[in-house]
mmCIF file of the N, C-alpha and C atoms, coordinates in Angstrom:
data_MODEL
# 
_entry.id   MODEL 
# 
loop_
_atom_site.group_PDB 
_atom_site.id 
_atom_site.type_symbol 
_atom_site.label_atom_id 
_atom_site.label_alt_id 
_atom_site.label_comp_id 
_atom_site.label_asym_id 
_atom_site.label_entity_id 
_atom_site.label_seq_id 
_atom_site.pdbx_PDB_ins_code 
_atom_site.Cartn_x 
_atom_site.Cartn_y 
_atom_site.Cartn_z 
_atom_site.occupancy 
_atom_site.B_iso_or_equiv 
_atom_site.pdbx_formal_charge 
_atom_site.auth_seq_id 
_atom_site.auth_comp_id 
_atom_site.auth_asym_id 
_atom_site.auth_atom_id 
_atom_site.pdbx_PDB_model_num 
ATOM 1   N N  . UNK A 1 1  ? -67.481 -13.094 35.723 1.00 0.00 ? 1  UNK A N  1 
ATOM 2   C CA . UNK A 1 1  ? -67.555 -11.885 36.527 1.00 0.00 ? 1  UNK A CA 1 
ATOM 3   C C  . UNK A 1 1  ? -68.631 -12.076 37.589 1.00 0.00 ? 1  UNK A C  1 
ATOM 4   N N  . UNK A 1 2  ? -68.270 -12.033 38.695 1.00 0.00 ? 2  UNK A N  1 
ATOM 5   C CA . UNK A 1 2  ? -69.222 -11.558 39.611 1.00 0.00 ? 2  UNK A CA 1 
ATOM 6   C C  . UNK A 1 2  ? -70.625 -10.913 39.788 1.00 0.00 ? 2  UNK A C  1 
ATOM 7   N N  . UNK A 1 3  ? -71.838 -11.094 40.214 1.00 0.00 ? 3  UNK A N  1 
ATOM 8   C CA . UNK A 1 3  ? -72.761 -10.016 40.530 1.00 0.00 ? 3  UNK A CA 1 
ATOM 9   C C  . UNK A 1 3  ? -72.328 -9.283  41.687 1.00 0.00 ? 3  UNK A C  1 
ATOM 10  N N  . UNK A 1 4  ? -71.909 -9.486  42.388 1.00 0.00 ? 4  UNK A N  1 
ATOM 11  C CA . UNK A 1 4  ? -71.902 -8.961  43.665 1.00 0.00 ? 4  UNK A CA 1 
ATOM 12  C C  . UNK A 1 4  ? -71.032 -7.415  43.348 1.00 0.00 ? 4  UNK A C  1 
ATOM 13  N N  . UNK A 1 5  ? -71.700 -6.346  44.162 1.00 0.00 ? 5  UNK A N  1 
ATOM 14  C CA . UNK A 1 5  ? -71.836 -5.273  43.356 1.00 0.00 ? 5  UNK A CA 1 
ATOM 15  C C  . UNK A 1 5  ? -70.503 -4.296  44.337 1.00 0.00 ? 5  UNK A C  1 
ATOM 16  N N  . UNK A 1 6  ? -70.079 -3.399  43.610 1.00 0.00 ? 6  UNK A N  1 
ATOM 17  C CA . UNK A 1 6  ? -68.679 -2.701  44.240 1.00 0.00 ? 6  UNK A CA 1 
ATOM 18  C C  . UNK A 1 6  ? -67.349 -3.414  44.044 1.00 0.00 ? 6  UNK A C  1 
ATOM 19  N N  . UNK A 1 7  ? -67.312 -4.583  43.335 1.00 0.00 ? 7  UNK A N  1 
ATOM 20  C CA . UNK A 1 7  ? -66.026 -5.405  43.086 1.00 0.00 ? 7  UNK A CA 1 
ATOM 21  C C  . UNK A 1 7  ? -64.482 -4.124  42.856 1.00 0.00 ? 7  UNK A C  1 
ATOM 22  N N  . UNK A 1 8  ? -63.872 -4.469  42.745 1.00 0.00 ? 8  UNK A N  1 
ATOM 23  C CA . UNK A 1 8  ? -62.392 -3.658  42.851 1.00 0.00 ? 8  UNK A CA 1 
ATOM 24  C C  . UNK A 1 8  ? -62.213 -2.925  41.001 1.00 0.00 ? 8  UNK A C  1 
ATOM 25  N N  . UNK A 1 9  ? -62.997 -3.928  40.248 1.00 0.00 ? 9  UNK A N  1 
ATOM 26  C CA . UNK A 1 9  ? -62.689 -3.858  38.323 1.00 0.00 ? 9  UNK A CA 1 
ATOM 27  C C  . UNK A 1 9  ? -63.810 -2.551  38.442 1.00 0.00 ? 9  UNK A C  1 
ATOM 28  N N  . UNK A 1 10 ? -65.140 -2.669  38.907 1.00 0.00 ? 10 UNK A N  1 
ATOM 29  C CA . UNK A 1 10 ? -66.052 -1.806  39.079 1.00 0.00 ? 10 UNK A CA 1 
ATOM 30  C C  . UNK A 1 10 ? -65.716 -0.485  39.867 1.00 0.00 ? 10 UNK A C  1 
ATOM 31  N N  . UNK A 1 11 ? -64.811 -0.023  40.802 1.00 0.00 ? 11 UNK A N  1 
ATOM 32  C CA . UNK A 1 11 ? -64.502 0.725   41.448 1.00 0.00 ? 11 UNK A CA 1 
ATOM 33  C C  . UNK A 1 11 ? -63.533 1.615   40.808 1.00 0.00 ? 11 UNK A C  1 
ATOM 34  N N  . UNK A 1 12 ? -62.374 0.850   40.178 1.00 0.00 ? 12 UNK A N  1 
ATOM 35  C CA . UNK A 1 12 ? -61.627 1.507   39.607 1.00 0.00 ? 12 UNK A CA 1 
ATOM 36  C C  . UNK A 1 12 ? -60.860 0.857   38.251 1.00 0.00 ? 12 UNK A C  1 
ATOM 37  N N  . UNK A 1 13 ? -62.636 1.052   37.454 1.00 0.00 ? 13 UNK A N  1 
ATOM 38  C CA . UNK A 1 13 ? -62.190 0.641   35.898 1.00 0.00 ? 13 UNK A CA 1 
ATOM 39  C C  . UNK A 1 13 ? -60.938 1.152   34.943 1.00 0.00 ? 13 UNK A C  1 
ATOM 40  N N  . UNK A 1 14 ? -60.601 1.836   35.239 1.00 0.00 ? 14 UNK A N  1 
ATOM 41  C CA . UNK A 1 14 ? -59.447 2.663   34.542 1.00 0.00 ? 14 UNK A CA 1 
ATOM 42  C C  . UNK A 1 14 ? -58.273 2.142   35.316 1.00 0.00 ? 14 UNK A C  1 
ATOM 43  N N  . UNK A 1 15 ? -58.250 0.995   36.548 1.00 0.00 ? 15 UNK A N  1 
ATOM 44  C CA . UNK A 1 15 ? -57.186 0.703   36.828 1.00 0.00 ? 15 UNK A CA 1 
ATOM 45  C C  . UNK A 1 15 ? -56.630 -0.823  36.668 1.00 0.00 ? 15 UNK A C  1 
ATOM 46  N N  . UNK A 1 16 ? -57.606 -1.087  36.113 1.00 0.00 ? 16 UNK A N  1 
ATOM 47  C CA . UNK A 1 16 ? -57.858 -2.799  36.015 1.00 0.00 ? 16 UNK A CA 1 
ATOM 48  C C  . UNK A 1 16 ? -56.334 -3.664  35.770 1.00 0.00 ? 16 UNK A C  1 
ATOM 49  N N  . UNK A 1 17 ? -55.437 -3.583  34.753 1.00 0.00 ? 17 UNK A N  1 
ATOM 50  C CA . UNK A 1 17 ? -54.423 -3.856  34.850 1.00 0.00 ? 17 UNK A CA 1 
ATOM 51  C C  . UNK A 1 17 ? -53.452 -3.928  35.967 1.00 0.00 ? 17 UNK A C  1 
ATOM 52  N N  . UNK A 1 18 ? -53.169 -2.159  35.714 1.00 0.00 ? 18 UNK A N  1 
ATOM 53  C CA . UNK A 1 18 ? -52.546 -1.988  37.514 1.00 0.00 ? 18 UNK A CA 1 
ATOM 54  C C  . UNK A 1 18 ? -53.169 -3.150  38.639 1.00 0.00 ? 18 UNK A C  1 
ATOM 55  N N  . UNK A 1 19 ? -54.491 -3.153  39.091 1.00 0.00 ? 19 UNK A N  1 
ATOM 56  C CA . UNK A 1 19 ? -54.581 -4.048  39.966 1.00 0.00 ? 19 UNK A CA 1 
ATOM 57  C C  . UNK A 1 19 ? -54.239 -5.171  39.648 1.00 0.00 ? 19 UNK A C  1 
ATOM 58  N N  . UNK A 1 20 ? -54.126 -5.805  38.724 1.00 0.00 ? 20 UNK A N  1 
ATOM 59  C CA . UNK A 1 20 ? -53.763 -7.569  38.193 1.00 0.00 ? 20 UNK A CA 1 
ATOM 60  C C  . UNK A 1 20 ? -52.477 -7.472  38.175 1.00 0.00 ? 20 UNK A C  1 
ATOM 61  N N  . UNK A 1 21 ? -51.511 -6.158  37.755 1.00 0.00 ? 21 UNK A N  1 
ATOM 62  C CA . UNK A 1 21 ? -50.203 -6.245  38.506 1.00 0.00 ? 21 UNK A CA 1 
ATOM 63  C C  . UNK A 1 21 ? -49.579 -6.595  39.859 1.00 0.00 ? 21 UNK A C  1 
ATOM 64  N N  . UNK A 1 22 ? -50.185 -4.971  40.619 1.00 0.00 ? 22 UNK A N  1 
ATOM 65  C CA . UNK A 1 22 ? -49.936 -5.232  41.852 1.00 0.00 ? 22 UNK A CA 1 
ATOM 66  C C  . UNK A 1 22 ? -50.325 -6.604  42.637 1.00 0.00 ? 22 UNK A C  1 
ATOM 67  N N  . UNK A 1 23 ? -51.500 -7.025  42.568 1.00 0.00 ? 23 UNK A N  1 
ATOM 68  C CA . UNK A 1 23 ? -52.208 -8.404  43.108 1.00 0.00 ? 23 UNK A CA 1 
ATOM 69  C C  . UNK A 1 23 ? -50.550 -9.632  42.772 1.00 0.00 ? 23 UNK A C  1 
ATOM 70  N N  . UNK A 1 24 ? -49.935 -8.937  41.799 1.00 0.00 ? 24 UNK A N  1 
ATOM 71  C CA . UNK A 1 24 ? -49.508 -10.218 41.416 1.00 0.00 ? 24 UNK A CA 1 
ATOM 72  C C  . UNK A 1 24 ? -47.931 -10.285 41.546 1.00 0.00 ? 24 UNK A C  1 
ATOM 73  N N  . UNK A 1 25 ? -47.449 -8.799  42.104 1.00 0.00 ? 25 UNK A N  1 
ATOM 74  C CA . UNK A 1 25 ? -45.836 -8.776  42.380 1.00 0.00 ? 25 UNK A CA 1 
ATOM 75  C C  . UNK A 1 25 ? -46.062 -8.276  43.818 1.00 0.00 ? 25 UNK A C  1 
ATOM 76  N N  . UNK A 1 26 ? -46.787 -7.793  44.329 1.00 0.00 ? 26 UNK A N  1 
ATOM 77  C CA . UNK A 1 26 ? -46.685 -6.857  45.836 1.00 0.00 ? 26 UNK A CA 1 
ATOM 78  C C  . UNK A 1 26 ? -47.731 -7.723  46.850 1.00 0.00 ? 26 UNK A C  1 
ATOM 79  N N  . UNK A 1 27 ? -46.974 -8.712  47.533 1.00 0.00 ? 27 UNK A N  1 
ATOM 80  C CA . UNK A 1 27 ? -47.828 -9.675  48.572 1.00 0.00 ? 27 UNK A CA 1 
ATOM 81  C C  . UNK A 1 27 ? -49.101 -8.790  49.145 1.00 0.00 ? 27 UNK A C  1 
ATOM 82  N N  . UNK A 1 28 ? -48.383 -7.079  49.926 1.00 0.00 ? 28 UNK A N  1 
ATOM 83  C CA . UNK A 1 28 ? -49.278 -6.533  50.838 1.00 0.00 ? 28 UNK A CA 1 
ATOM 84  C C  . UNK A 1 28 ? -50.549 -6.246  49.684 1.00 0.00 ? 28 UNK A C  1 
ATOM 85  N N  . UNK A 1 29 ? -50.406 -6.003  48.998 1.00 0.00 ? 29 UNK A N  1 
ATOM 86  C CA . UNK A 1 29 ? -51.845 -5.487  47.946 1.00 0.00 ? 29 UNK A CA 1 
ATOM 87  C C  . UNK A 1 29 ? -52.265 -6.398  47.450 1.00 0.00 ? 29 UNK A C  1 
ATOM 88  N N  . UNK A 1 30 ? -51.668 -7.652  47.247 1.00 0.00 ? 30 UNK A N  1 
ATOM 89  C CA . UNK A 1 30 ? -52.554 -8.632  47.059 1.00 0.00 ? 30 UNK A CA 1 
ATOM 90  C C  . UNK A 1 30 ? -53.725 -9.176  48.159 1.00 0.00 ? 30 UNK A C  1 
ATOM 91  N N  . UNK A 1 31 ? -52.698 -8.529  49.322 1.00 0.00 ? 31 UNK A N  1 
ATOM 92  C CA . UNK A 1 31 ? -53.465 -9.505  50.937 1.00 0.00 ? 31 UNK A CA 1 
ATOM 93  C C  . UNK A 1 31 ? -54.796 -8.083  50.812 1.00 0.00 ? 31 UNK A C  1 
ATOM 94  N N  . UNK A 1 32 ? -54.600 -6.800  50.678 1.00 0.00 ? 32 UNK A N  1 
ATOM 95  C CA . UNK A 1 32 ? -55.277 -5.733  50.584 1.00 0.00 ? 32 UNK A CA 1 
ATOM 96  C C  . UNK A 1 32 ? -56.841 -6.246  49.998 1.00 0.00 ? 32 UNK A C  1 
ATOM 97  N N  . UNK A 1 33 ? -56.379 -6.612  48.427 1.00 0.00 ? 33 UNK A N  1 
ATOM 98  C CA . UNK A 1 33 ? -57.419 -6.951  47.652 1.00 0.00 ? 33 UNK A CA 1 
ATOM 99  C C  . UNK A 1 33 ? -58.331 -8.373  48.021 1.00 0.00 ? 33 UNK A C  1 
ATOM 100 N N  . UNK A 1 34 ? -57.752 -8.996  48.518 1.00 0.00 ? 34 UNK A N  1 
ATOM 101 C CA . UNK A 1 34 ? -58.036 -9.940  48.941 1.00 0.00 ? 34 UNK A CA 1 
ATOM 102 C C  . UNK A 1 34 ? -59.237 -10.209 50.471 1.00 0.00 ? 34 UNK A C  1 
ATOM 103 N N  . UNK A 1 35 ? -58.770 -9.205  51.072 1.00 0.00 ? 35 UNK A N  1 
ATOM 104 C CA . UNK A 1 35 ? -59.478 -8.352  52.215 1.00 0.00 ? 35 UNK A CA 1 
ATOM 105 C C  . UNK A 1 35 ? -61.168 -7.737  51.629 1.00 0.00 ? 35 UNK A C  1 
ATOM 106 N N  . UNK A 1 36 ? -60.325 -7.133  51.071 1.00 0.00 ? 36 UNK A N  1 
ATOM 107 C CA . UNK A 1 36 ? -61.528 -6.156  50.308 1.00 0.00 ? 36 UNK A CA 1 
ATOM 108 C C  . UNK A 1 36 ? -62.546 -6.631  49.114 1.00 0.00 ? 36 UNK A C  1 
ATOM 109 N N  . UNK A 1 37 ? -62.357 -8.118  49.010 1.00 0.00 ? 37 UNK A N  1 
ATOM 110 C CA . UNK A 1 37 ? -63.206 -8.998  48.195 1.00 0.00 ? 37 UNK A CA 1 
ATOM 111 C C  . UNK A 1 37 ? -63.472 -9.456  49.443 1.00 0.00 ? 37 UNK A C  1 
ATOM 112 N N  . UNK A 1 38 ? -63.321 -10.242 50.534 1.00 0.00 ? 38 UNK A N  1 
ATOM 113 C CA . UNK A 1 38 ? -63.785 -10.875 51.532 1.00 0.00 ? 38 UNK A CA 1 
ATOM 114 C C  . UNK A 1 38 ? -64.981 -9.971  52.528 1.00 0.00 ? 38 UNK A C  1 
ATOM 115 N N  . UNK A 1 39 ? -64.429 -8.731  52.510 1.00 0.00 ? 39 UNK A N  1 
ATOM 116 C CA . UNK A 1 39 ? -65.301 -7.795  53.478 1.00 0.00 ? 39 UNK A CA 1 
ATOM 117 C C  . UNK A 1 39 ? -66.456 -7.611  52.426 1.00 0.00 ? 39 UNK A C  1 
ATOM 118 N N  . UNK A 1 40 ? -65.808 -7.161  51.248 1.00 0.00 ? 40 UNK A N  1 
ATOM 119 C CA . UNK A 1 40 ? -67.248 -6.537  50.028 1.00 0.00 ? 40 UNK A CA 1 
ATOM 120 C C  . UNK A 1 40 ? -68.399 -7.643  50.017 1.00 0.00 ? 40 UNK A C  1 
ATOM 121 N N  . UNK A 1 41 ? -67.584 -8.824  50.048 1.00 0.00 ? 41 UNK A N  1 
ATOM 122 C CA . UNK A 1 41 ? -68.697 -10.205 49.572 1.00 0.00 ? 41 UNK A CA 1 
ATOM 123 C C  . UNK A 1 41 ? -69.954 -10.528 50.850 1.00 0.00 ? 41 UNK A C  1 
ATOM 124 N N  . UNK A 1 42 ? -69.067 -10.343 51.986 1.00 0.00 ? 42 UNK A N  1 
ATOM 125 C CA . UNK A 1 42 ? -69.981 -10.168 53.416 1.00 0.00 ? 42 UNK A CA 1 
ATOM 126 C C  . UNK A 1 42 ? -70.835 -8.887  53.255 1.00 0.00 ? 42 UNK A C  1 
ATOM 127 N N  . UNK A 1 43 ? -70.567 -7.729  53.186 1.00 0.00 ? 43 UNK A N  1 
ATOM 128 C CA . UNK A 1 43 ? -71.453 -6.718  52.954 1.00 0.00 ? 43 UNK A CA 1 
ATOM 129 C C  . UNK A 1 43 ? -72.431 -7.053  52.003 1.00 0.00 ? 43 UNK A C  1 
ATOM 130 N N  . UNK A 1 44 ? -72.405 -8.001  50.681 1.00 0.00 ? 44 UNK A N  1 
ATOM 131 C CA . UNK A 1 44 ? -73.854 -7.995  49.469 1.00 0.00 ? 44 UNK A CA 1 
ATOM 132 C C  . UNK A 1 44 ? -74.547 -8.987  50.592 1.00 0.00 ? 44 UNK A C  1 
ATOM 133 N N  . UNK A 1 45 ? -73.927 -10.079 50.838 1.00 0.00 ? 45 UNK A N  1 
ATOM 134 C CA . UNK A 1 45 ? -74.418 -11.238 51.619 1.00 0.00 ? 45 UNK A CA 1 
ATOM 135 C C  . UNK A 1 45 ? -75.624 -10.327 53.032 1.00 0.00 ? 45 UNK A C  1 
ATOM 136 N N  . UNK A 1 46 ? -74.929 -9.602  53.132 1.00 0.00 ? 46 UNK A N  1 
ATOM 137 C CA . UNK A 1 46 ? -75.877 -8.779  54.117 1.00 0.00 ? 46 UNK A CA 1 
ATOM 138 C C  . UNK A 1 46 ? -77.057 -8.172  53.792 1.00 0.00 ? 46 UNK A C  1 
ATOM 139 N N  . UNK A 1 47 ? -76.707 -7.154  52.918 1.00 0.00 ? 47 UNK A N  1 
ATOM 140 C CA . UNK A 1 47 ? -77.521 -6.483  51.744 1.00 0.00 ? 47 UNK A CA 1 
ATOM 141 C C  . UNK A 1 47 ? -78.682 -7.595  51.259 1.00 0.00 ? 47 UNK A C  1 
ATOM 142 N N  . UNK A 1 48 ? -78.515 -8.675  50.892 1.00 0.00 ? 48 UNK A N  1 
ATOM 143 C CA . UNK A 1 48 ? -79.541 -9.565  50.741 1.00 0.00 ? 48 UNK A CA 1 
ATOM 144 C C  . UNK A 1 48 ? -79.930 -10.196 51.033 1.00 0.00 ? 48 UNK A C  1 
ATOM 145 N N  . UNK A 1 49 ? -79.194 -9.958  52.592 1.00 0.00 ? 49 UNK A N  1 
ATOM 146 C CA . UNK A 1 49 ? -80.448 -10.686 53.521 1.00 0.00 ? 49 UNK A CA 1 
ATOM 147 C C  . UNK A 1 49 ? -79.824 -12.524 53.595 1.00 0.00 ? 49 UNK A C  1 
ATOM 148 N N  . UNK A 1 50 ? -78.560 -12.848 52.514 1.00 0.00 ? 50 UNK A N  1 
ATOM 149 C CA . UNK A 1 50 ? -78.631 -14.461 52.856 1.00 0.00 ? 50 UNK A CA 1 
ATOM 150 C C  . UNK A 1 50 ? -78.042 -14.590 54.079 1.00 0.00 ? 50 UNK A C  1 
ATOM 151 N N  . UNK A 1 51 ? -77.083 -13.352 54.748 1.00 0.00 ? 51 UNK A N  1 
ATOM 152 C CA . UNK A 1 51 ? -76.707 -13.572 55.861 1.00 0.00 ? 51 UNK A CA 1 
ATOM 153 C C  . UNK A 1 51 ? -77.190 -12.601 56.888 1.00 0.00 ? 51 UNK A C  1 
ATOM 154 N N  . UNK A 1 52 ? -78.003 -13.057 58.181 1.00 0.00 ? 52 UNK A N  1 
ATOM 155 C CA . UNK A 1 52 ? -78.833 -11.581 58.657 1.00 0.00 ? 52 UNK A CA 1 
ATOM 156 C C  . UNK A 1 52 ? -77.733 -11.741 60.436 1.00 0.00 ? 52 UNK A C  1 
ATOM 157 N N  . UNK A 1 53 ? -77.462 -10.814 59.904 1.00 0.00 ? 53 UNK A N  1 
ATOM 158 C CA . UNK A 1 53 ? -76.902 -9.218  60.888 1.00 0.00 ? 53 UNK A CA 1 
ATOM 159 C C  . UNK A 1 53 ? -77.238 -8.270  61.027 1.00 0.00 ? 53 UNK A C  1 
ATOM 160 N N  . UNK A 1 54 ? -77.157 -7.958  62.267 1.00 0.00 ? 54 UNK A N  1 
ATOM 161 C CA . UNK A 1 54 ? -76.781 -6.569  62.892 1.00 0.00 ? 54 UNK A CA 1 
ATOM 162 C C  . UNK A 1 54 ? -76.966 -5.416  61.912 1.00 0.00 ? 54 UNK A C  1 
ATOM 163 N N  . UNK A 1 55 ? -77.704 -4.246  61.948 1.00 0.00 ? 55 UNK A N  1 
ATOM 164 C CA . UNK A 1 55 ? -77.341 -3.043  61.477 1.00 0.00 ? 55 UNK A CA 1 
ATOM 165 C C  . UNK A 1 55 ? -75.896 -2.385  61.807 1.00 0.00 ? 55 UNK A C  1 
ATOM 166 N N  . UNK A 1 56 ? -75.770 -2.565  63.085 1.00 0.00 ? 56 UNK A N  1 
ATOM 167 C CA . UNK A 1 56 ? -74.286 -2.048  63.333 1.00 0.00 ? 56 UNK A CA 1 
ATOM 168 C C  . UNK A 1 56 ? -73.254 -2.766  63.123 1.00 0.00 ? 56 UNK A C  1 
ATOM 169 N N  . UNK A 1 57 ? -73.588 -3.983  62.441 1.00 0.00 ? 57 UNK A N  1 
ATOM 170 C CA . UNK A 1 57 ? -72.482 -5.495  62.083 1.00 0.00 ? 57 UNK A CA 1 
ATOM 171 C C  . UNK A 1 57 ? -72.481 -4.952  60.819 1.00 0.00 ? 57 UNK A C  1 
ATOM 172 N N  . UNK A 1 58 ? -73.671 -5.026  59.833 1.00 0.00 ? 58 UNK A N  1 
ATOM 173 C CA . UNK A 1 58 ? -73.329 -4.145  58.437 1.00 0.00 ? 58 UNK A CA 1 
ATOM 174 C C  . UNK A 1 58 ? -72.652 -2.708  58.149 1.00 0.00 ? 58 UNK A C  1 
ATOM 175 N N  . UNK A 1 59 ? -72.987 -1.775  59.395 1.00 0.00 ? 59 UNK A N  1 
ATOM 176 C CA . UNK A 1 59 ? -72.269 -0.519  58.915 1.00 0.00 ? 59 UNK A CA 1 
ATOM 177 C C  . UNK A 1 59 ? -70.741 -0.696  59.467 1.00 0.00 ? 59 UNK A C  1 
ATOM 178 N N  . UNK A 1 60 ? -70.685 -1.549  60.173 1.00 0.00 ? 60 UNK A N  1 
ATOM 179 C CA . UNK A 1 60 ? -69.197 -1.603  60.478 1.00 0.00 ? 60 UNK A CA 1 
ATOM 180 C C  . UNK A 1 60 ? -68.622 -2.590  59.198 1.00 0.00 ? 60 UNK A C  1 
ATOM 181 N N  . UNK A 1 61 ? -69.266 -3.811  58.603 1.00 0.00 ? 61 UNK A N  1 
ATOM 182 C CA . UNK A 1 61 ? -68.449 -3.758  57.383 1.00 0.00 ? 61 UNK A CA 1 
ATOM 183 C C  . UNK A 1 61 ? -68.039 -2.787  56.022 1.00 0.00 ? 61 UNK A C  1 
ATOM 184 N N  . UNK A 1 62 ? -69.209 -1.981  56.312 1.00 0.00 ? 62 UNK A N  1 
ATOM 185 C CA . UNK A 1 62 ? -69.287 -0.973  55.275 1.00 0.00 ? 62 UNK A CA 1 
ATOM 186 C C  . UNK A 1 62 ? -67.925 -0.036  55.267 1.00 0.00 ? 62 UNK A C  1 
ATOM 187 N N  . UNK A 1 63 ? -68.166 0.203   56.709 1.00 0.00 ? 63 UNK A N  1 
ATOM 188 C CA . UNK A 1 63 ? -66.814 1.269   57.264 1.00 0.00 ? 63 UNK A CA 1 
ATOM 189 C C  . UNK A 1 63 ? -65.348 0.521   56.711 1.00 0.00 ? 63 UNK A C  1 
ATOM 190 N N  . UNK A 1 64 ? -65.160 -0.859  57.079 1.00 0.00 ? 64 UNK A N  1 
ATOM 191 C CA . UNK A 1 64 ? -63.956 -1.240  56.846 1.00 0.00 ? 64 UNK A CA 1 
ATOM 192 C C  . UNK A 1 64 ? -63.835 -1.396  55.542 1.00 0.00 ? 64 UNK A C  1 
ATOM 193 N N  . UNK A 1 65 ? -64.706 -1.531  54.361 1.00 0.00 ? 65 UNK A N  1 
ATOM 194 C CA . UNK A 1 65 ? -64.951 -1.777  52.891 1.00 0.00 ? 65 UNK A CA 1 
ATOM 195 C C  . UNK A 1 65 ? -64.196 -0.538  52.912 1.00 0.00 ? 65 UNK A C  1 
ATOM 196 N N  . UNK A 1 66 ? -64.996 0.528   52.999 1.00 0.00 ? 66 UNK A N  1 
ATOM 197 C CA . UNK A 1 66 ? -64.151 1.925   52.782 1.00 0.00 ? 66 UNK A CA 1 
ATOM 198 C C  . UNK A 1 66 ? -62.986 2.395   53.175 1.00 0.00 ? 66 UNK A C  1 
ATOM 199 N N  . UNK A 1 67 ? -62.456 1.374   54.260 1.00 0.00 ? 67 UNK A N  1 
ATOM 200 C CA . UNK A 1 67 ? -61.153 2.145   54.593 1.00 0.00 ? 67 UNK A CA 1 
ATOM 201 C C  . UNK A 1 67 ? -59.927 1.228   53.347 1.00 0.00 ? 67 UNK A C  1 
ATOM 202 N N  . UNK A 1 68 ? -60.671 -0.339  53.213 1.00 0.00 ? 68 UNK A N  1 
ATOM 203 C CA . UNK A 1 68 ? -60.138 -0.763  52.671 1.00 0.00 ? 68 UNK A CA 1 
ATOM 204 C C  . UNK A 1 68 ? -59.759 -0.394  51.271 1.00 0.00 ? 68 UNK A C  1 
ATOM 205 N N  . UNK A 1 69 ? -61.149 0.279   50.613 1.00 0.00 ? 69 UNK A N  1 
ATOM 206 C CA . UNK A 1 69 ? -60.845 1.227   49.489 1.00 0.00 ? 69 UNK A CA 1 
ATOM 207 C C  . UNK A 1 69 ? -60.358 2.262   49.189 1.00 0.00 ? 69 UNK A C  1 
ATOM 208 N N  . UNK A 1 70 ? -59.848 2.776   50.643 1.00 0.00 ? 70 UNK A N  1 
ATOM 209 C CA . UNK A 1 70 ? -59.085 3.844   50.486 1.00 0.00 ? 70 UNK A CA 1 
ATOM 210 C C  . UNK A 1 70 ? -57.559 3.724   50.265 1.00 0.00 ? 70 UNK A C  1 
ATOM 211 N N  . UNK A 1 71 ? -57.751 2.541   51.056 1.00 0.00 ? 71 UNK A N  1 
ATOM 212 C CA . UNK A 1 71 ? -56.209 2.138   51.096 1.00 0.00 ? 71 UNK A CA 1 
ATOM 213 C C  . UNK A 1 71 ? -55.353 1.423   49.809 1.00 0.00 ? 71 UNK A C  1 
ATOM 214 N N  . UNK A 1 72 ? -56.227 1.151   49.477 1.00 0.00 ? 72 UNK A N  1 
ATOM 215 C CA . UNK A 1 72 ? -56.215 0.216   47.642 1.00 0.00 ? 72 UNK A CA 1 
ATOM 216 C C  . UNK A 1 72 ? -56.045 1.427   46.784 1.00 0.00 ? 72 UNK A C  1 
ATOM 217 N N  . UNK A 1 73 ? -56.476 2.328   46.691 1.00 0.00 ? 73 UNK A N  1 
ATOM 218 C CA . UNK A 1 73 ? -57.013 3.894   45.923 1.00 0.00 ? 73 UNK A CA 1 
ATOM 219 C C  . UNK A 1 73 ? -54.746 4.390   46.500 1.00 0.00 ? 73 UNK A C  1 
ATOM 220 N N  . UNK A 1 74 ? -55.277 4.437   47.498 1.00 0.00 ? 74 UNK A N  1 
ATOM 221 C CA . UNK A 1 74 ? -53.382 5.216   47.679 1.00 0.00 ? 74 UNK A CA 1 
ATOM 222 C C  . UNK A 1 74 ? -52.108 4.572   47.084 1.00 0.00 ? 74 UNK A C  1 
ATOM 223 N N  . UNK A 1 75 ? -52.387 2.947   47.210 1.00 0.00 ? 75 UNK A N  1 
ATOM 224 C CA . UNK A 1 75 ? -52.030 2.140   46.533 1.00 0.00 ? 75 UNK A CA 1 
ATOM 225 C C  . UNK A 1 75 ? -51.616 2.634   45.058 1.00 0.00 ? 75 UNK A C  1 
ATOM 226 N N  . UNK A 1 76 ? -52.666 3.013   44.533 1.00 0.00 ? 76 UNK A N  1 
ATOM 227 C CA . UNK A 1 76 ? -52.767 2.656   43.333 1.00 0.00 ? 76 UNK A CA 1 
ATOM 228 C C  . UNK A 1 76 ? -52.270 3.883   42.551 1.00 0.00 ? 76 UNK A C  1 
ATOM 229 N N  . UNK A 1 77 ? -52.249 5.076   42.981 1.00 0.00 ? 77 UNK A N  1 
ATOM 230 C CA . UNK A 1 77 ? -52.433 6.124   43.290 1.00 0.00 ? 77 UNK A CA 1 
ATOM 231 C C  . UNK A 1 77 ? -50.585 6.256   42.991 1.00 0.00 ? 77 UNK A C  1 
ATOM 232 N N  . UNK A 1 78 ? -49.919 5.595   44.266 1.00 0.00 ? 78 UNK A N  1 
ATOM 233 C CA . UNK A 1 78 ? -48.472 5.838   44.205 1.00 0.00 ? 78 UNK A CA 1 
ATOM 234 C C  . UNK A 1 78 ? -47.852 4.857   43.292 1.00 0.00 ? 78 UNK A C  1 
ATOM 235 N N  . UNK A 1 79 ? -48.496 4.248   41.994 1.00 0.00 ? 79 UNK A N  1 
ATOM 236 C CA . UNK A 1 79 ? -47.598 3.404   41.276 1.00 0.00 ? 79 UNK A CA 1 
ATOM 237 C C  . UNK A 1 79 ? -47.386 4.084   39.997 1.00 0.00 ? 79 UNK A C  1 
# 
């Protein structure tokens, strides 16, 4: 398991299966999750400083983390 904090199992523990489904029959939610581990992992990387950016480079990953979690959440939501 990961440290890196907000992972998708951590967000929506009660959905953990469902996501290892979808990830694994529905290309677009796999590419979704896949997104949203790539953006999340840049946001800790920020957060600690191993990669230094922008304040407005971090809140704009932040922003897309969230849209991305929203969009994962509707996802998940309509299965």
């Amino acid at each position: 398991m990961s440290n890196t904090p907000h992972e998708l199992s951590e967000e929506f523990p009660a959905q953990v299966a469902k996501i290892q489904a979808l990830k694994a029959g529905d290309a677009h939610f796999a590419k979704l999750a896949e997104e949203y581990h790539s953006v999340n992992r840049a946001v800790h990387r920020a957060e600690t400083r191993i990669d230094l950016i922008t304040e407005e480079q971090e809140e704009a990953l932040r922003r897309q983390r969230a849209h991305l979690k929203d969009h994962i959440w509707h996802h998940l939501k309509g299965v």
